[in-house]
C-alpha positions in Angstrom: -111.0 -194.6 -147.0 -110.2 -198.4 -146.6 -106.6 -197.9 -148.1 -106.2 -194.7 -145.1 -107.5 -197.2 -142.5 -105.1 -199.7 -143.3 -102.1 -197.7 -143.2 -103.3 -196.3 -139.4 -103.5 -199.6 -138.5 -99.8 -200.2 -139.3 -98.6 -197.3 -138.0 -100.5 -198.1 -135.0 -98.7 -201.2 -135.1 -94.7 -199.8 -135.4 -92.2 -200.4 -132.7 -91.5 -197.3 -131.2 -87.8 -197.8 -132.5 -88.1 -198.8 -136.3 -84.1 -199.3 -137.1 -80.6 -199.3 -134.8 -79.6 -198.8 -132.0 -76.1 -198.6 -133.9 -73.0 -197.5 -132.1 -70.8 -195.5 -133.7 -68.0 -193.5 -133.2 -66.9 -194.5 -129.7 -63.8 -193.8 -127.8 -62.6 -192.5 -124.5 -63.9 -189.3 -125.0 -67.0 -189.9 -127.1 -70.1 -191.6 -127.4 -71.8 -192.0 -129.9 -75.4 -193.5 -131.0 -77.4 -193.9 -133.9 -81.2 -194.7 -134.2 -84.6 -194.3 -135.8 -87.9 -193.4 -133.9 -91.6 -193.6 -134.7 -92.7 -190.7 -132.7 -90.2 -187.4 -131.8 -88.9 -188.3 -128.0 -88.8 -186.5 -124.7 -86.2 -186.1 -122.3 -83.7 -188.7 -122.8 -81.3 -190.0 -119.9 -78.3 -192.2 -120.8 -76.8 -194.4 -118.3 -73.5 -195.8 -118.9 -72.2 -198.5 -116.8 -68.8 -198.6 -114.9 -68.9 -194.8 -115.4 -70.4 -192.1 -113.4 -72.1 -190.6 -116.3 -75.9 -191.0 -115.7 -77.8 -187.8 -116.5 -80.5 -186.2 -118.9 -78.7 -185.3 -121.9 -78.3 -181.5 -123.5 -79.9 -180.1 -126.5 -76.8 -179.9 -128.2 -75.8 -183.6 -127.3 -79.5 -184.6 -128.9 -79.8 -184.3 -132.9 -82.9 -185.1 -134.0 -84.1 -185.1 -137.9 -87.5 -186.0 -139.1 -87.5 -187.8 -141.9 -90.7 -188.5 -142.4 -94.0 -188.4 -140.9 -93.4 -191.3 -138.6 -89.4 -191.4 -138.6 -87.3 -188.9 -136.7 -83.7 -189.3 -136.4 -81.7 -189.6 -133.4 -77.8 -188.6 -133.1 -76.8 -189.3 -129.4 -73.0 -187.8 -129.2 -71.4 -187.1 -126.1 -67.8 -185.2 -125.9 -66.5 -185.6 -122.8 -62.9 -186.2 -121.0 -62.3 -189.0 -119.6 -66.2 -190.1 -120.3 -65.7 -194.5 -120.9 -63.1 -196.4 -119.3 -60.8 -198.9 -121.1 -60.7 -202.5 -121.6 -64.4 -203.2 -119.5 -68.0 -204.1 -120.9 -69.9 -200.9 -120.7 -73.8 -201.6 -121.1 -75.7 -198.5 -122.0 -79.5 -197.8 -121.3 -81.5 -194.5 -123.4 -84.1 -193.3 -121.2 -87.2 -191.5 -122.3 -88.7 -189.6 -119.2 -92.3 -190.8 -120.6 -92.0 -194.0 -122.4 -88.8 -195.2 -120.1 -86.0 -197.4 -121.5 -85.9 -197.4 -125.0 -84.2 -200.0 -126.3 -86.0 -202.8 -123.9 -88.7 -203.8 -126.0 -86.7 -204.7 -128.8 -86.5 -208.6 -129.1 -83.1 -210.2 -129.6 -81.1 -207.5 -129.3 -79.1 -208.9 -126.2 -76.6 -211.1 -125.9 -76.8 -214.1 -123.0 -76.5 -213.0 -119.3 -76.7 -209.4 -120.4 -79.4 -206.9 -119.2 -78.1 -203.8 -121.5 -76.3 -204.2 -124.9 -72.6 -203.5 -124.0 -69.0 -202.4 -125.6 -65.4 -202.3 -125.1 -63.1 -199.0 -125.8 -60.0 -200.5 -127.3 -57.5 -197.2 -127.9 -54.5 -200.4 -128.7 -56.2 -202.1 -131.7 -55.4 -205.8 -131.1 -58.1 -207.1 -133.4 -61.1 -206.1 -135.6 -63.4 -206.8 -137.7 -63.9 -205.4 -141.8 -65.4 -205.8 -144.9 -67.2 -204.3 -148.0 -69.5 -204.9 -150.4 -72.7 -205.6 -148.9 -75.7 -206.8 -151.6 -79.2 -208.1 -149.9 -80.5 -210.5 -153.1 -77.1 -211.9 -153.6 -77.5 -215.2 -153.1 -74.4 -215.7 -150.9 -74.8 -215.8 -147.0 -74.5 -212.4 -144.8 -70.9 -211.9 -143.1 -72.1 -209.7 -140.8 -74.3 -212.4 -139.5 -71.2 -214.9 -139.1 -69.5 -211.4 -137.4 -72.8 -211.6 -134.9 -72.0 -214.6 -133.8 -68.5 -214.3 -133.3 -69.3 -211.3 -130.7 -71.8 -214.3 -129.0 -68.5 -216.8 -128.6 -66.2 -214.1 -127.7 -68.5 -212.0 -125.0 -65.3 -211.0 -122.5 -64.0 -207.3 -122.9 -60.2 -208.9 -124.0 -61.8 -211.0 -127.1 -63.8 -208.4 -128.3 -63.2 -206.9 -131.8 -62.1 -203.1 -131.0 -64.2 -202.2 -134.2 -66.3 -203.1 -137.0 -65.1 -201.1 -140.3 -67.3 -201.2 -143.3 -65.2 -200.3 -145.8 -67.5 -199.7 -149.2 -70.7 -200.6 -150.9 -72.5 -200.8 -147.7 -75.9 -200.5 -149.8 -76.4 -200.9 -153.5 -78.1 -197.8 -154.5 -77.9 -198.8 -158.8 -78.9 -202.3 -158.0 -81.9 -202.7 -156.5 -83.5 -205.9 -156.7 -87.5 -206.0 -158.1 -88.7 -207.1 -154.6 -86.7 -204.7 -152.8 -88.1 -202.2 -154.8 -91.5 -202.8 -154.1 -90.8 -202.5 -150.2 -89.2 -199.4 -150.7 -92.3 -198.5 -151.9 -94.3 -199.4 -149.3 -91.6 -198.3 -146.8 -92.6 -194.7 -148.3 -95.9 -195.0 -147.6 -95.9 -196.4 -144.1 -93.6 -193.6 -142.8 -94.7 -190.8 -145.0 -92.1 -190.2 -146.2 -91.8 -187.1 -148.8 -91.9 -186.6 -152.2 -89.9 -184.1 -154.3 -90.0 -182.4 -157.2 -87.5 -182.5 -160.4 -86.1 -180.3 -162.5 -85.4 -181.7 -166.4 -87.0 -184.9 -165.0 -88.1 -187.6 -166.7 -91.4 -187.4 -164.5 -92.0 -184.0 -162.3 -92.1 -185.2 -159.3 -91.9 -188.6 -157.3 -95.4 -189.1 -157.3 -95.1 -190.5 -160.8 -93.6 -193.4 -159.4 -94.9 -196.5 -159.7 -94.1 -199.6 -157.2 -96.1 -202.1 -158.3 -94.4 -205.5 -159.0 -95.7 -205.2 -163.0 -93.6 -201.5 -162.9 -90.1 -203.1 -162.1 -87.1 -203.3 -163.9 -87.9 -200.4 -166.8 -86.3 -197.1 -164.7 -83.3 -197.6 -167.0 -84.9 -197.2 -170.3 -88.1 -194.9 -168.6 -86.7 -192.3 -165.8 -83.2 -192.1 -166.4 -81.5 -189.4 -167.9 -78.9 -189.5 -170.9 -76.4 -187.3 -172.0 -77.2 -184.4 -173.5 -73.9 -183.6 -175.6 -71.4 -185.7 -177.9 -68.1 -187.1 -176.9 -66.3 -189.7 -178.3 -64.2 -192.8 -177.1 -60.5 -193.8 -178.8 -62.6 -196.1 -181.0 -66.6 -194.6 -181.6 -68.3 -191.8 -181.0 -70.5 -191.4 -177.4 -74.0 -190.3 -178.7 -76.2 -187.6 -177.2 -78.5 -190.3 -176.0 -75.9 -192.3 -174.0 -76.8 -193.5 -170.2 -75.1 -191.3 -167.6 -76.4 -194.2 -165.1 -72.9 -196.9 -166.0 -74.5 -199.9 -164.4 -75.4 -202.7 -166.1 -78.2 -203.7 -163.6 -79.5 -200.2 -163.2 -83.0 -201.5 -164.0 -84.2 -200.3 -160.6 -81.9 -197.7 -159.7 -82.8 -195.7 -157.1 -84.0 -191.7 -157.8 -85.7 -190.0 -155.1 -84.6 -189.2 -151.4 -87.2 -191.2 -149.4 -85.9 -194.3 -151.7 -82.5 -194.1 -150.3 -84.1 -193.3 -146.6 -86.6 -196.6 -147.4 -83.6 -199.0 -148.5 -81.2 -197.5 -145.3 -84.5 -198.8 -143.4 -84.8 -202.0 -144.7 -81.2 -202.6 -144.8 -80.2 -202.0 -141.1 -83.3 -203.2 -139.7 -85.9 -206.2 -139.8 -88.8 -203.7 -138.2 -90.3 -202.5 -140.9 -90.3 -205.9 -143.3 -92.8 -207.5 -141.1 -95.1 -205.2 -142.3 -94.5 -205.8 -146.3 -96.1 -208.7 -147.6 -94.6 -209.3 -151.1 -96.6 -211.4 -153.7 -94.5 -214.7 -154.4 -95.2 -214.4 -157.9 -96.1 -211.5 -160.5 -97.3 -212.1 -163.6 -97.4 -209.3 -165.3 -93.5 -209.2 -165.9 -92.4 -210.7 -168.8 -91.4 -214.3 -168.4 -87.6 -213.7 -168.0 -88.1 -210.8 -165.3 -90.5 -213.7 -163.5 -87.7 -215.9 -162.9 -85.7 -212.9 -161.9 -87.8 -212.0 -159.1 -88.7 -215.3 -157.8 -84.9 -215.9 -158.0 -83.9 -212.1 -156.1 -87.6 -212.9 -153.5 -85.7 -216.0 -152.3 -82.2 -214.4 -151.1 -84.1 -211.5 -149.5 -86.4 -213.5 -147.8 -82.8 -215.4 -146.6 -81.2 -211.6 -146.0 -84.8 -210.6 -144.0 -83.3 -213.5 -141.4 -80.0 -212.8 -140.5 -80.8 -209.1 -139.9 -81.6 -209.6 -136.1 -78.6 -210.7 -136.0 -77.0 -207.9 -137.8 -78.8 -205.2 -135.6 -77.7 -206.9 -132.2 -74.2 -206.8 -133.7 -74.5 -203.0 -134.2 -75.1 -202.3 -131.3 -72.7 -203.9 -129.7 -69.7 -202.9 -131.3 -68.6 -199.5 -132.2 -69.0 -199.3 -136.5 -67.3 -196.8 -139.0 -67.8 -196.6 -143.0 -67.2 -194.7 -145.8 -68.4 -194.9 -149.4 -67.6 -196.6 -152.3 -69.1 -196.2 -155.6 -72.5 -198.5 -155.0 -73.5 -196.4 -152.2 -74.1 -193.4 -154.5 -73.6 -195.2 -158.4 -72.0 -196.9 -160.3 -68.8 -195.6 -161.4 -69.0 -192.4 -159.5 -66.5 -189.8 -160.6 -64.6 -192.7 -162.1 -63.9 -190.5 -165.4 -63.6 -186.6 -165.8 -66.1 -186.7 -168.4 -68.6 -188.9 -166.5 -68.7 -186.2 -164.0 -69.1 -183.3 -166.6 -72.3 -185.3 -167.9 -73.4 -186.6 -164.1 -73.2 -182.8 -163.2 -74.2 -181.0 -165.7 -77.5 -182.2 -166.0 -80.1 -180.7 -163.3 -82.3 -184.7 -163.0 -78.5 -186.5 -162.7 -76.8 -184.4 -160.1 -80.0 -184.6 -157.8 -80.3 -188.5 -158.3 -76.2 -188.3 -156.9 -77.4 -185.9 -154.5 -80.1 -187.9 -153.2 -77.8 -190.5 -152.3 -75.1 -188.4 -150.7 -77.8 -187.2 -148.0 -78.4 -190.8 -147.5 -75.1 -191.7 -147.0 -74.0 -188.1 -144.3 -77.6 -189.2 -142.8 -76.9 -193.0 -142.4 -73.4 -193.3 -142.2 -71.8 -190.0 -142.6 -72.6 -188.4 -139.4 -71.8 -191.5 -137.4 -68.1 -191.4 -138.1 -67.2 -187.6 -137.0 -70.5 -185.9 -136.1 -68.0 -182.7 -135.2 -66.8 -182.2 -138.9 -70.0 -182.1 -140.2 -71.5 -179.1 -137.3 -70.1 -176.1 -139.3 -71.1 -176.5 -142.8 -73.7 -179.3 -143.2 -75.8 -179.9 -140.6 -77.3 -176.5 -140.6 -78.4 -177.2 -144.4 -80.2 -180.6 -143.2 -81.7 -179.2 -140.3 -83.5 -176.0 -143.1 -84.3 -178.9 -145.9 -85.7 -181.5 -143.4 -87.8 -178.6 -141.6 -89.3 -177.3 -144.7 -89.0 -180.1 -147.9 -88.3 -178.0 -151.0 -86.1 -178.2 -153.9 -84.1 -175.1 -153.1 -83.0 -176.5 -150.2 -82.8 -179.6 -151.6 -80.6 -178.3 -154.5 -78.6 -176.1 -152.0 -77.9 -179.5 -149.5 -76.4 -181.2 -152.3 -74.6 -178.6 -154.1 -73.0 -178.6 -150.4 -72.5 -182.1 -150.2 -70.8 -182.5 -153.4 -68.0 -180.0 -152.8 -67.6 -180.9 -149.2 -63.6 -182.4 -148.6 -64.3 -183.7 -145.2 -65.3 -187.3 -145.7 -61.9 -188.6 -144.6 -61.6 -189.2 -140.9 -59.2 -190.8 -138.6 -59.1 -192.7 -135.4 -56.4 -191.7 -132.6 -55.7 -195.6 -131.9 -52.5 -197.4 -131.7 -52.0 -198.3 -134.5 -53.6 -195.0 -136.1 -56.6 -195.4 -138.2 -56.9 -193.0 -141.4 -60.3 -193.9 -143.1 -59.6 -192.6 -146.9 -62.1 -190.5 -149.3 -61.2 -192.5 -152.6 -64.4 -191.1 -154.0 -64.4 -187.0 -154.7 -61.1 -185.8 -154.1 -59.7 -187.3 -157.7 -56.9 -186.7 -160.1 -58.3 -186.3 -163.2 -56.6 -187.5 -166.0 -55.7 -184.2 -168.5 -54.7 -186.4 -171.6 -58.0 -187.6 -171.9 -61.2 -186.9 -170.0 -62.5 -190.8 -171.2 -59.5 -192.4 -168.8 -59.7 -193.3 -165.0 -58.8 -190.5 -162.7 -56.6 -191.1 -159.8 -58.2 -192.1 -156.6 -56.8 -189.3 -154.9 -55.7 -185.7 -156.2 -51.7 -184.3 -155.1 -53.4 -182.5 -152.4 -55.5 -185.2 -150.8 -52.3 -187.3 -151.0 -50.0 -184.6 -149.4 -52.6 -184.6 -147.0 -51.9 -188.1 -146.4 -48.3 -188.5 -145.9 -48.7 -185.3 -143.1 -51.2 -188.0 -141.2 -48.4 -190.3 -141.6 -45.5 -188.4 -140.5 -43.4 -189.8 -137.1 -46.5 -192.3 -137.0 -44.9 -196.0 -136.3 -47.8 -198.0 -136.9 -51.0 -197.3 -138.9 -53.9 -198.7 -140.5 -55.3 -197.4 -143.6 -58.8 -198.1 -144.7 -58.8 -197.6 -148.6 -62.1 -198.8 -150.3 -60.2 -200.0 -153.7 -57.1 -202.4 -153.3 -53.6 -200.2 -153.1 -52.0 -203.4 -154.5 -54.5 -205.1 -157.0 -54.6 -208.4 -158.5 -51.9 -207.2 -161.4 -53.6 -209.3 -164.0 -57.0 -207.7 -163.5 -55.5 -203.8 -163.6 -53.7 -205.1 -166.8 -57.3 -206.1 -168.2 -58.9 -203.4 -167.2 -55.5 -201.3 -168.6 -55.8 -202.8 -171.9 -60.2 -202.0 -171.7 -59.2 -198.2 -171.1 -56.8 -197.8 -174.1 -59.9 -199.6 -176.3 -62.2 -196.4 -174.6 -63.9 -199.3 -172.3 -63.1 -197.8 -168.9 -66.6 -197.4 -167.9 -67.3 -201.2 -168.9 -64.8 -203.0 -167.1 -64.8 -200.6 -163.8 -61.3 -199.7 -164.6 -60.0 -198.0 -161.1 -57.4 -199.1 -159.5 -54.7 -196.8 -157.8 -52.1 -197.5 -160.4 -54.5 -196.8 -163.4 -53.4 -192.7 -163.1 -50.1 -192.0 -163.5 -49.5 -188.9 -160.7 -51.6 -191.2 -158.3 -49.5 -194.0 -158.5 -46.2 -192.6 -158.4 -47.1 -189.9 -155.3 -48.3 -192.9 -153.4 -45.4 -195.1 -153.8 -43.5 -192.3 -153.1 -45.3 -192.1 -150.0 -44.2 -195.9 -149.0 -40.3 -194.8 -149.7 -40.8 -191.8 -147.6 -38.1 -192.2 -144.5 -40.3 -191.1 -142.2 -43.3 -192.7 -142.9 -44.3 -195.7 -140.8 -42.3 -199.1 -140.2 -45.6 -201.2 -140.1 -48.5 -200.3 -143.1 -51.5 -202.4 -143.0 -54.1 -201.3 -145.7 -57.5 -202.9 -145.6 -59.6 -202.5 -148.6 -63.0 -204.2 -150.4 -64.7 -203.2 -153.2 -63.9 -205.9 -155.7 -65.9 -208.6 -154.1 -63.0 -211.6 -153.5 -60.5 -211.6 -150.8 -56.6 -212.0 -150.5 -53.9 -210.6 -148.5 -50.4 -209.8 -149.5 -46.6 -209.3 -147.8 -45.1 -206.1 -149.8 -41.5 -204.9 -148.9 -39.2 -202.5 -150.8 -36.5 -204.5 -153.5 -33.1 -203.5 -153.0 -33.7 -201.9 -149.4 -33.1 -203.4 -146.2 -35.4 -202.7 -143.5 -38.8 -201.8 -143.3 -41.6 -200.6 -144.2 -43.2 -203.7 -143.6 -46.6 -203.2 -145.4 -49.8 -206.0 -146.0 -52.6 -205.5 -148.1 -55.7 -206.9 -146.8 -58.5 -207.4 -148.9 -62.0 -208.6 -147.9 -64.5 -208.4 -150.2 -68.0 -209.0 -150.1 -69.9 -209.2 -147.2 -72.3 -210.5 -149.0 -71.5 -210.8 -152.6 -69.2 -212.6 -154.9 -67.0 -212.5 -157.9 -68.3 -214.7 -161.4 -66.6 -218.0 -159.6 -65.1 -219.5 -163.1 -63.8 -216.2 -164.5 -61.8 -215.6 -160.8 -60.2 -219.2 -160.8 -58.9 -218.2 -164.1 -57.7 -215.1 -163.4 -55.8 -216.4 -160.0 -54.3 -218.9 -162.1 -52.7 -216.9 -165.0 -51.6 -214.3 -162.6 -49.8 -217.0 -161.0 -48.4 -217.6 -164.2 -47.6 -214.6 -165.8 -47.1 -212.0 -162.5 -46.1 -214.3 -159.9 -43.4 -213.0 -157.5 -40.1 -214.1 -159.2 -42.1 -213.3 -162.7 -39.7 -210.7 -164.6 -43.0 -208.8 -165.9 -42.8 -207.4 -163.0 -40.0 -205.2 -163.5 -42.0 -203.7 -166.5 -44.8 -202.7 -163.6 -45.4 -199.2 -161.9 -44.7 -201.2 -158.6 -41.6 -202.9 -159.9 -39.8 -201.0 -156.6 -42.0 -203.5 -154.5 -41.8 -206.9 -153.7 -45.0 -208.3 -153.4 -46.2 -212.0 -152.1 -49.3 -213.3 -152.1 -50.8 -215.4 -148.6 -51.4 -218.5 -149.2 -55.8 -218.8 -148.1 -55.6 -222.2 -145.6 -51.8 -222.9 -146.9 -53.2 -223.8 -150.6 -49.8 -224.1 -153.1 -51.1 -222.1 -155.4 -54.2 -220.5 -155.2 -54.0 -217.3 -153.7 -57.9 -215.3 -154.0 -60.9 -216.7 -151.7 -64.7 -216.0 -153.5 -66.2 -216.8 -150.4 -68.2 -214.4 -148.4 -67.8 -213.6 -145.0 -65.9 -210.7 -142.8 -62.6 -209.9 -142.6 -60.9 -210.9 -138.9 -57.9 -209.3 -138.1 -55.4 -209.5 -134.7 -52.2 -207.6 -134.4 -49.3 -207.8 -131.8 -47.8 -204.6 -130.1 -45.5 -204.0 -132.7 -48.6 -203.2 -135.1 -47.9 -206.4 -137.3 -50.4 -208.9 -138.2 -50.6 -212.1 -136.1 -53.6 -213.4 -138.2 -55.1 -212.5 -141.4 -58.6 -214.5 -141.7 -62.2 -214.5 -143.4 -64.9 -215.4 -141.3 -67.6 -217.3 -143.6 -71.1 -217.6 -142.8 -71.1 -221.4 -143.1 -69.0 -221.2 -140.1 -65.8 -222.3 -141.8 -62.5 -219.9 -141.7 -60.1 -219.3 -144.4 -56.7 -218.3 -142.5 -53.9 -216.7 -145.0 -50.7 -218.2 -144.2 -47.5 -215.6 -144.8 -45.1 -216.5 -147.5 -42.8 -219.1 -146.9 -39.4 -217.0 -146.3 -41.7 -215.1 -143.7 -42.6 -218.0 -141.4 -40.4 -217.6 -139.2 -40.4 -214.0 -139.1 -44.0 -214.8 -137.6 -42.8 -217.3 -135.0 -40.3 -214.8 -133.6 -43.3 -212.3 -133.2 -45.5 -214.5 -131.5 
């Protein structure tokens, strides 16, 4: 009875809004707004400024999901012509006849001299924010904190970033860290959130989950599944007991649906953490997992900080994403025959499941609520309305053959946000090797998106042009029947991938101006890429920035940026022997350094571009407030001059 009390008295306690307000996708014609409630809402009115538009919104303009007991989900989008003016601050106010403004009780969510959070509708892209590859107990400082603050020193409508893109890894669903864990747990219980059953389980239901700090880092070797038939690598045998869970720090990998909903909480929101007290110290760990979560407790009590800053960002400037790997597993779909044991095993396919209905719930929808009407959002609206595994099972079975993650942006320059994650090539020599990142099909459907286009941007979670040295590694790892250890996807690792999409690049009527922005392997650089033995364009940069708050193994990177110097720089005849030997490609130099030419700093990617669709600065934004600027290639200085 005392434990029942308590948790009235938190819920008692909830803000009525427990995560966002987020914008999302926003442009002349649409609105769109994300957030999380305590209680389901009544009328709601929406005031935007410097418009007319001030009225009580529609059913249809209203999607609501309960997630839980005490969480409902709110999807404000509104389609309208002409709706939001360009190039002014538009403050917005969400009105509930009964409880009145919404978002007005929520402390430091507004900027100075401001009475409403406010955006800017920039169709002409002349800068933006980006980055990937976001980890709460890494112990490197938030960039999207550092991103906050640069929307505090640049509050007028002509400085302000036309976007935020999130290009990957914006949670870390197979690497969850003890602590985190624990307030997931209590994030569960708080909100009521609701348990599920499981077929070939380890455990039959969630119930059988244990939170306590004692419990932590076992789910790998307790709860989840392995393999249930034998394959075999070029050099050993894959026993029937092999991991389908790839990550090496899957120790608290996330299983159940109200897991993923309680990390998307605690992630996008500081709400809910002031209601979590988690013990400094537990001793019933063994010694080494002590030090681990002392060590993971102190970067998420540093993460916990910044994220007032990070919501007050969000709702100030419109946000896409799209997945990577982390935001489902681990080297999802990376090999044919890691999907054939993923999906072929009932426990598997609902763990990937689970976290695919977190993603369309947290990020999906945001992007293009309209693709998502038709097929999917009927199937959330039955599950969510009455919890069972059939609908469960049917929602994912959904999920995982739907082909409409991919979105684009009608901007100048065009924005074409890639699915690099279930639309692959699978290799047919041998299911053990890395499948292309894209199938023919999704890549035809790729150059049409390009065709008579002049500019474009294109968001692609994996680098199109990698560090060569690394792919080689990870080349040589494949052919030894290590793909899975060393991550090994890159978009030259497939054959038919990597020849359709440099054929794509030679295309004549493709685009003068490419600029590819890309995360996902947690250090940043930026290259200059231009066809050998052509004159003319296509001009095309590779922008990398990578993590938002995570780093690469600082030693192992220097080395690596040194030998590919050495061994691949850009007179390097090795080159030639290369799948890209029809490119010249030139590494930035970060802050004009001679030689080093990859930044393991994190931070978020700043980018400005002239009319023309070309860069004018290529930048990292780090959280200790310093900048690293990547100058152009020395040949290309004055190139850069003349377009300034």
């Amino acid at each position: 009875m005392l434990v029942a009390n308590k948790k009235t008295d938190i819920v008692n306690q909830l803000p009525l809004i427990l995560a966002g307000p987020i914008l999302r996708h926003c442009d002349e014609t649409h609105f769109t707004l994300w957030f999380v409630s305590k209680i389901p809402l009544n009328q709601l009115q929406l005031q935007l400024d410097n418009t007319p538009f001030n009225r009580t919104l529609c059913d249809d303009e209203i999607y609501c999901i309960q997630l839980g007991q005490h969480a409902y989900q709110y999807l404000i989008t509104i389609n309208e012509n002409k709706l939001l003016p360009q190039q002014v601050l538009i403050g917005y106010k969400l009105i509930d006849n009964e409880l009145g403004p919404l978002f007005n009780s929520i402390a430091d969510l507004l900027y100075a001299n401001t009475e409403t959070p406010q955006f800017v509708i920039k169709p002409n892209i002349d800068n933006l924010l980006h980055g990937s590859c976001r980890n709460p107990h890494h112990f490197s400082d938030d960039g999207l904190v550092r991103a906050d603050k640069h929307i505090a020193n640049n509050q007028t409508a002509n400085k302000r970033p036309a976007l935020l893109m999130l290009s990957g890894d914006q949670v870390y669903v197979d690497d969850i860290a003890g602590p985190m864990l624990f307030a997931i747990g209590k994030v569960i219980k708080i909100l009521g959130l609701n348990e599920e059953a499981f077929t070939e389980g380890t455990v039959p239901n969630s119930s059988y989950f244990r939170y306590n700090p004692c419990d932590m880092y076992q789910r790998h070797s307790q709860l989840l599944p392995n393999t249930q038939y034998k394959a075999k690598t070029a050099i050993t045998r894959w026993y029937i007991n092999h991991p389908i869970f790839t990550s090496s720090i899957a120790e608290n990998h996330l299983i159940s649906l109200a897991e993923i909903i309680g990390l998307y909480m605690l992630t996008w929101s500081p709400e809910l953490w002031r209601f979590i007290d988690i013990p400094e110290e537990n001793t019933g760990l063994f010694p080494i997992n002590q030090q681990r979560w002392a060590e993971e407790l102190k970067h998420i009590k540093q993460f916990i900080k910044g994220l007032p800053n990070v919501r007050r960002l969000l709702a100030h400037l419109p946000t896409y994403m799209i997945f990577d790997d982390h935001d489902v597993t681990d080297d999802w779909n990376l090999t044919a025959k890691w999907e054939l044991a993923a999906y072929e095993h009932a426990f598997s396919k609902r763990i990937i499941g689970n976290a695919l209905i977190g993603y369309t719930l947290f990020q999906g929808l945001g992007n293009a609520p309209d693709k998502f009407q038709a097929e999917i959002i009927p199937l959330l609206n039955q599950y969510f309305e009455k919890p069972n595994s059939e609908y469960q099972d049917n929602l994912i079975h959904t999920l995982l053959k739907f082909e409409n993650w991919h979105y684009t942006l009608n901007t100048s320059p065009k924005l074409i946000v890639l699915d690099t994650r279930t639309r692959r090539w699978r290799s047919e020599s041998n299911l053990g090797k890395p499948s292309g990142l894209m199938d023919w099909e999704a890549l035809m459907d790729l150059q049409q998106e390009l065709l008579n286009q002049s500019k474009v941007i294109i968001i692609s979670a994996a680098p199109m042009f990698g560090v060569k040295l690394i792919e080689a590694v990870q080349r040589m790892a494949t052919l030894c029947g290590g793909s899975l250890l060393v991550d090994a996807e890159n978009w030259m690792a497939h054959p038919g991938t990597a020849n359709s999409l440099l054929s794509i690049f030679q295309h004549k009527k493709t685009p003068e101006q490419f600029i590819i922005l890309s995360g996902d392997v947690h250090y940043s650089f930026s290259y200059d890429i231009h066809l050998r033995f052509r004159k003319g364009g296509p001009d095309i940069y590779q922008i990398t920035c990578s993590g938002i708050k995570n780093q690469f193994p600082d030693r192992l990177l220097s080395a690596f940026d040194k030998l590919n110097g050495w061994l691949y720089g850009h007179f390097s005849p090795l080159n030639l022997l290369t799948k890209r030997k029809r490119l010249s490609i030139r590494g930035r130099r970060p802050n004009g350094h001679s030689s080093q030419r990859l930044v393991n700093n994190s931070g978020i990617g700043y980018l400005a571009l002239n009319d023309k669709g070309s860069p004018t600065q290529i930048s990292v934004l780090h959280s200790d407030m310093s900048t690293t600027d990547f100058h152009p290639p020395r040949q290309h200085r004055k190139e850069m001059k003349d377009l300034l």
